[in-house]
N, C-alpha and C positions, 0 to 999 in steps of 0.2 A: 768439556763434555760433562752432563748431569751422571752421575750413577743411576742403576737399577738394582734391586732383589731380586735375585731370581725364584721359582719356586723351589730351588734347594731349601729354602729357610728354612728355619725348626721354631722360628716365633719364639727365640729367647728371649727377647728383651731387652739387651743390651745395646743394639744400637738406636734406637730409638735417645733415647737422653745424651747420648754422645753428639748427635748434632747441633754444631751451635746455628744454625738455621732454620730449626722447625721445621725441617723438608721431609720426614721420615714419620708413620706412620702406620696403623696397625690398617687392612686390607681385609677383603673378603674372607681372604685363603692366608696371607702371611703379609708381611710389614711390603710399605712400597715408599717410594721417594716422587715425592712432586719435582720436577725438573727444573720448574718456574724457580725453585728455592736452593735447590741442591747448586753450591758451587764447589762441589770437592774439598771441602775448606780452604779453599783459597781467599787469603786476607783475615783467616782465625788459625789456620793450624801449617805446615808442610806436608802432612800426611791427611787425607778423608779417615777421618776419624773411626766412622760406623766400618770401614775395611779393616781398621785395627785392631778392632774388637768380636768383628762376627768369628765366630768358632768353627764355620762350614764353609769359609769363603765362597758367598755367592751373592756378593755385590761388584761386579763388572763395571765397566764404562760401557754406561747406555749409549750404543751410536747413532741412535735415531734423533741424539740432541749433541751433535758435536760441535763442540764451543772453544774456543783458544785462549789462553789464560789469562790475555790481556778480557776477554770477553767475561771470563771467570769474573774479574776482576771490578768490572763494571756491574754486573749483577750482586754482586757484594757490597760494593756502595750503595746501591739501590735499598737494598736488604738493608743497612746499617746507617739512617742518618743519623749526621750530628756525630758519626766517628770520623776519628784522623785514619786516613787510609793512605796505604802505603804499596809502590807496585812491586 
């Protein structure tokens, strides 16, 4: 599943550079995540990074993009040629 922002944000900033996918982004109103890009860090981290980081907890798993890890996992490679990927 891609994450989402919710409009809790407070637009600190901090998770925006924590993604190693460039899926995260400053929005009308507060930061959002493109889904296309977002794979929960799966294939860079064990943890979604920007979850780690937000101070307000309000990045969820968006379920309007629910994806299975082997699925994660494919969109990762996608995102990353020319890396050794690993499941």
């Amino acid at each position: 599943m891609a994450l989402k922002i919710t409009e809790e944000c407070i637009n600190c900033d901090v998770c925006e550079p924590e993604c190693p996918n460039q899926a995260i982004s400053q929005g009308e109103e507060y930061y959002v995540i493109d889904p296309t890009r977002c794979t929960e860090c799966v294939g860079h981290f064990n943890e979604p990074q920007c979850q780690q980081v937000c101070p307000v907890d309000c990045i969820p798993q968006d379920p309007e993009y629910a994806e299975t890890h082997e699925m994660l996992l494919i969109k990762y490679a996608a995102l990353t040629p020319g890396k050794e990927h690993h499941s």
